[in-house]
N, C-alpha and C positions, 0 to 999 in steps of 0.2 A: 425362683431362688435368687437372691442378691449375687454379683460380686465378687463382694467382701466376703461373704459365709462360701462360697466354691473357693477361693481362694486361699480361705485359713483352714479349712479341712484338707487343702493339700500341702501346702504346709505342717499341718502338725501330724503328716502320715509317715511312717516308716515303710520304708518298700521290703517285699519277703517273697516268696516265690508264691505264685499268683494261685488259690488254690490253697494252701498249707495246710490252712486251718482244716479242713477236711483230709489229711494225709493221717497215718500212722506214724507212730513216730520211735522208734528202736534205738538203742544204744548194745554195740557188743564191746568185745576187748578180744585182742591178740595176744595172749597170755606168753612171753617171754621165760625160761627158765635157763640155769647152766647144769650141766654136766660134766661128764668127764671129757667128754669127747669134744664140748664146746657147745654155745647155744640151741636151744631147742625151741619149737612153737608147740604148745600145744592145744590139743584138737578134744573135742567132747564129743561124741554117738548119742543123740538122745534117743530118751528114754523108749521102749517098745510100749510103755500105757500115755504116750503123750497121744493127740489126737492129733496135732500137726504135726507133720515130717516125721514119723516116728522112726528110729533106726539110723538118721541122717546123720553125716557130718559138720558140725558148726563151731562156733567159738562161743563163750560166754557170752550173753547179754538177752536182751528182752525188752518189752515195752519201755515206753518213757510212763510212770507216773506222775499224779500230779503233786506226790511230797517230795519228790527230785528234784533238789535244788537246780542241777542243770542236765545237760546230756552226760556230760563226766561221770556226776554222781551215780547216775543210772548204770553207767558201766560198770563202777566200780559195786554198785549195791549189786546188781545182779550176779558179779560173778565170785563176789565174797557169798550167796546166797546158794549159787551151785556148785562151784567149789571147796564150802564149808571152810575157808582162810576166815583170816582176820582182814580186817581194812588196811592194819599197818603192814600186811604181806607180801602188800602190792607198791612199787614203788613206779617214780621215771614214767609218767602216764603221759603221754602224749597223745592227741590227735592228727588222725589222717585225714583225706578227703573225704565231706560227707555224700552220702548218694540218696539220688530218687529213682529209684523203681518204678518200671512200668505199669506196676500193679498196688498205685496209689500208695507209698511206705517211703517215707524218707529213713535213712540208715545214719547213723551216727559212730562212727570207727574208731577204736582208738588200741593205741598198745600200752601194756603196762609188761615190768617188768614184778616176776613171783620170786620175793625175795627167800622163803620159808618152801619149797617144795615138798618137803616131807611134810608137811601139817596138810596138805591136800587133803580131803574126805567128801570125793562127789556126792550131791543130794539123790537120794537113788530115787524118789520120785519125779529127777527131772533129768537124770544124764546115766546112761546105761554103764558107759567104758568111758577111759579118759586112755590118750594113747598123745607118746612125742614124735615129731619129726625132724630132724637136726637141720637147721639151719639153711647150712649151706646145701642142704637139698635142694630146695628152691630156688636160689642163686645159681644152679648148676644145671636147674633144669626146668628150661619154659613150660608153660601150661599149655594144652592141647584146646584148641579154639573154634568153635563148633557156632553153626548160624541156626537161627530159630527165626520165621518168619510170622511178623504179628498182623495180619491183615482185617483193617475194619469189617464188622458186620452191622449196619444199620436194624435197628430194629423194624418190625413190621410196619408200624405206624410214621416210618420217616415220613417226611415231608419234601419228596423231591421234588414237587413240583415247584419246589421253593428257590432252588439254585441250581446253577447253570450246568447245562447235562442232565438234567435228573437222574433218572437209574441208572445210564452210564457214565456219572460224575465218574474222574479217576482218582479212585481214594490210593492215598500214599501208603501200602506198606511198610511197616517199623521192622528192620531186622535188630535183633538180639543177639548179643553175643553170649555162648555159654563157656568158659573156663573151666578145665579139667583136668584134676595134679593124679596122677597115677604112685602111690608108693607102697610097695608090700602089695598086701591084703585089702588096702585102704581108697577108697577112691575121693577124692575130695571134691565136689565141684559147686557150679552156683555162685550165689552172691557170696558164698565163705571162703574158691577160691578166687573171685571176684576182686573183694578188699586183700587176700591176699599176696596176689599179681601187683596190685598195687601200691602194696606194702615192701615190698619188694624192689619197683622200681623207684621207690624214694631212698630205701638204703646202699641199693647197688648202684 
């Protein structure tokens, strides 16, 4: 290979996280509402006929498709779709940090604020309950922070004889942090209180 042609392929490259194109790709939304009491977040239980996570705590959102003009879009299509809003319901959309997950899914965050709260109408084939928690809940109280320890398992066919150590290379350990809101009845945890933690220390 020339050069000139190594040189102008890297030049005309955009750098991205090494990988991507083989990730997931998800957009949720931190759904904003007011009350009387003062702001709420509110929370979704999906559905008991979902096949993933069924019964769990989350916020709106779901895959990126490919007619989504971007990750925003995604947010906003998925949770006017579970929510049964209109698009104009949702106002003040902002993005947080996005996240990649250990388990190949990059995340896409964002909050919006529900300006229509009474037009709510969960899709019952995809969100069982919808339930609030006020605000300054969270503000008032740290999430409970729990270690998960991710350690390699080479497949049978490694190839130790390949690199230094062989069977006893010392593979590095990932620990995990898992996040946990306790409120009522309701236990929140995972990557939903994850971007929540997070959401948090951007406004406080």
């Amino acid at each position: 290979m020339e050069l000139d042609k190594v040189l102008t392929n890297l030049k005309n490259h955009t750098p991205k996280i090494l990988g991507s194109e083989r990730f997931s790709k998800y957009a949720i939304m931190i759904p904003l509402l007011q009350k009387e009491d003062g702001i709420h977040v509110l929370f979704e239980v999906r559905s008991l006929e979902l096949r993933r996570q069924p019964g769990e705590i989350c916020f709106p959102g779901g895959r990126i498709d490919q007619q989504d003009f971007d990750e925003k879009n995604a947010a906003i299509r998925e949770t006017v779709e579970e929510l049964g809003i209109m698009k104009d319901h949702i106002s003040d959309i902002y993005p947080l940090d996005y996240m990649i997950s250990p388990f190949g899914m990059i995340l896409y965050p964002y909050v919006g604020y529900i300006t229509c709260p009474g037009s709510i109408q969960p899709n019952p084939s995809e969100v069982g309950e919808i339930f609030t928690v006020p605000l300054t809940f969270f503000i008032d109280n740290e999430p409970e922070i729990y270690h998960v320890q991710l350690k390699p398992e080479p497949e049978g066919n490694f190839p130790f004889d390949l690199i230094p150590g062989g069977e006893k290379y010392n593979w590095r350990a990932r620990v995990l942090e898992e996040y946990f809101y306790r409120y009522r009845d309701k236990i929140i945890w995972g990557l939903t209180a994850r971007i929540l933690a997070h959401f948090i220390e951007i406004i406080h």
